[in-house]
N, C-alpha and C positions, 0 to 999 in steps of 0.2 A: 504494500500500500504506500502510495508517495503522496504524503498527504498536503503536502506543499503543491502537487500538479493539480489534483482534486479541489484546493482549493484557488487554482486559479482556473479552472474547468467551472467553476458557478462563481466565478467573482467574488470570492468572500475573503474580508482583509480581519477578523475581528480574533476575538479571544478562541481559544482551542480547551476552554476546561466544562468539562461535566458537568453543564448545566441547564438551568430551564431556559434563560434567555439564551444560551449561543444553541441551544437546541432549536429554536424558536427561529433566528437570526441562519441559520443552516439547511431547514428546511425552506424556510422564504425565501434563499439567494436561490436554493438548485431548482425550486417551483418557476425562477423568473428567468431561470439559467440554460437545464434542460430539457429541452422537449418531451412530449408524453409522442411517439411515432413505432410507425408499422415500416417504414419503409423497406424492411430485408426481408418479411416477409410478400408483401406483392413481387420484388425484385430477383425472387428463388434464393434467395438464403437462407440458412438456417442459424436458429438460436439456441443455444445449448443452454443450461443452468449450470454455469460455472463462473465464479466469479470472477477467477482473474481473467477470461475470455470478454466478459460483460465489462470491470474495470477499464478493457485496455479499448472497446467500442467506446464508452461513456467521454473518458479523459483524455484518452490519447487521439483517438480521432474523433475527435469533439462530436458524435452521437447522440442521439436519444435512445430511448426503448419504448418497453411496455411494462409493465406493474413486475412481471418474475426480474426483469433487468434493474431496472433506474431502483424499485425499493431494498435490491438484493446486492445495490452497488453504495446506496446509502448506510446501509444498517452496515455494510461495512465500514464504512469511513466513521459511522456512529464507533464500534467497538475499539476500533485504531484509537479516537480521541479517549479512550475510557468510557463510555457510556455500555450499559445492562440491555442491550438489546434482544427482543425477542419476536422471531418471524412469525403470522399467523395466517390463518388460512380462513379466506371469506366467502363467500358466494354472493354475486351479485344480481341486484334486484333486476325481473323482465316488465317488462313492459305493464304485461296482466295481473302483476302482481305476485308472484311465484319468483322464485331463487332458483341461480343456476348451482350447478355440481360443487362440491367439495373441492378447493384448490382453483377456485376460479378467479382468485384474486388471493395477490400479496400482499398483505400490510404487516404493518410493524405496534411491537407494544416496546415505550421507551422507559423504564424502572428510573426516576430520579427520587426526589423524596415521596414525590406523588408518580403515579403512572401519566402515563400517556400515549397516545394514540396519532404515532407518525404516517407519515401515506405520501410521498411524491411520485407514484403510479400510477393516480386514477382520474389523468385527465383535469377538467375542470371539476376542480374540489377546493378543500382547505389550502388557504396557503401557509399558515402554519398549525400545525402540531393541536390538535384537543385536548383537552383534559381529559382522561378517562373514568371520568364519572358520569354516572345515567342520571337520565330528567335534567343535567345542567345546558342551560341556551346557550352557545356559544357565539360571542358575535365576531367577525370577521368584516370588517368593512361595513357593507351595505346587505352582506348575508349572516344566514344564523344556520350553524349546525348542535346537533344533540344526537345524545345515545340514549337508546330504552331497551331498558331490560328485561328479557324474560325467562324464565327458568331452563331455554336452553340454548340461548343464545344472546348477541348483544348487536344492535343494529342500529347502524349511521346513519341517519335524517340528515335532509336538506333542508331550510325553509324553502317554499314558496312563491310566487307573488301574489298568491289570493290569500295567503293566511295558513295556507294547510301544510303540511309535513309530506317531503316524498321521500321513500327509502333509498339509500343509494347499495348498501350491501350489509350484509350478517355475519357474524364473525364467533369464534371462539376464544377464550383465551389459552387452550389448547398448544405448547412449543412445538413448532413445524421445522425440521428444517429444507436449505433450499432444494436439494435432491428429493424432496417427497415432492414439488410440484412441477416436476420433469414431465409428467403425462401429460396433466392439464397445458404446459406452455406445448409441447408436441399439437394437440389437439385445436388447440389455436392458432398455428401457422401454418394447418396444411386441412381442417377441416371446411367444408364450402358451406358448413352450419355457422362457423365461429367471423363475427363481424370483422375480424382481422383480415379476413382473406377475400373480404365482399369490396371493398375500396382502403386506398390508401387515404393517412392522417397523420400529418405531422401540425401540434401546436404547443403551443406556452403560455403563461401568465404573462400578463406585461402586470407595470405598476397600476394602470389605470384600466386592465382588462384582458385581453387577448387576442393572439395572433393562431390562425387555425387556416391549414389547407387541407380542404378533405378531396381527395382528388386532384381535380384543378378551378374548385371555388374555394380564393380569398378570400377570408374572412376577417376582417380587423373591427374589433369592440373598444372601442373607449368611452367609458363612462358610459357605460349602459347604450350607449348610441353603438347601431352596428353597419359597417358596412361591407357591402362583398360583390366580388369581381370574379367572370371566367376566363382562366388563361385563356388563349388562343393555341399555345403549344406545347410541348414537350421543354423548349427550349424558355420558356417562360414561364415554366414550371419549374424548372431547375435554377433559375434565377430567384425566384423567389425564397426557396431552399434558402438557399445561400443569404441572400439579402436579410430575410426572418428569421435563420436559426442557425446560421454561420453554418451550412452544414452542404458539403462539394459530395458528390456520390463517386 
């Protein structure tokens, strides 16, 4: 782990000790830093669950992933600084209402004096770190997330804009580690069930929103205001890559 490259891979100049703000301060640089993207697998490559193969995609060739990469590339930089790291296995919410499979999602539990609930894998979400405590609102800017408990699981809300609560996934507190979600990432990159393999998506946090290509529709949000463009080409496509996420194929 070079945790000096790592951390000039998410731009972060601040403290390195065990705690809740530089945990806090760590998750919001790599949320603004790396992309949540599919790109290796529309492009026939494959992704293993290994971490130093993930590390050297993420930092060395300034990459993004998907939730088995970017949370399994963190949780190690988390352990490198000293921090109690623990991987767990979620399943996230569909559409109808129903959860998908066991291992369909990576997240992190962070042990400081209090727990905590890290995630820079799951797209547009927190940008820093929950408190992992049930029924507490947590706000975030302009959004609010919470956890509800129930006796066989623990499940992440979004708010809203009407007021109502939507689930975003289910989790255990359950220690996984990353070789138990080898299936689930196989099944994602090569199943024509799993949305990974239905279009391409590369995006990021900005400070005031985000930047998202899903295909070849731009997408740029700032301040709730959105707006979005169709490439014209392949080669307009790859320019924005680059221009949005510093990222050369």
């Amino acid at each position: 782990m070079n945790v000096a490259a790592y951390f000039d891979r998410i731009s972060y100049a601040g403290s390195a000790k065990p705690t809740a703000e530089v945990l806090r301060g760590l998750h919001r640089a790599h949320m603004l830093a790396v992309p949540f993207e599919n790109l290796d697998i529309q492009l026939g490559g494959r992704i293993v669950c290994d971490e130093p193969a993930i590390l050297h995609k993420i930092v060395e060739q300034k990459r993004g992933g998907f939730c088995y990469e970017l949370n399994s590339a963190f949780a190690g930089l988390l352990r490198e600084l000293g921090f109690k790291v623990t991987m767990l296995s979620a399943r996230v919410a569909r559409q109808d209402g129903s959860y998908g499979p066991e291992f369909d999602h990576l997240t992190l539990k962070v042990d400081l004096d209090e727990p905590w609930l890290a995630d820079v894998g799951f797209g547009d979400s927190f940008l820093e770190p929950l408190r992992l405590k049930p029924d507490l609102e947590q706000a975030q800017g302009t959004r609010k997330f919470r956890l509800i408990e129930e006796p066989s699981c623990l499940h992440m809300e979004m708010a809203e804009n009407d007021g109502g609560w939507k689930r975003q996934y289910a989790f255990t507190l359950q220690p996984r580690e990353l070789r138990d979600f080898a299936g689930m990432c196989h099944y994602h990159q090569t199943s024509p069930e799993s949305s990974f393999t239905q279009k391409s998506i590369c995006t990021r946090a900005t400070p005031d929103g985000r930047i998202t290509l899903a295909d070849k529709n731009l997408i740029i949000t700032r301040n709730s205001k959105r707006e979005e463009s169709l490439l014209g080409s392949d080669e307009e496509w790859r320019g924005a890559l680059k221009k949005y996420f510093g990222i050369v194929l």
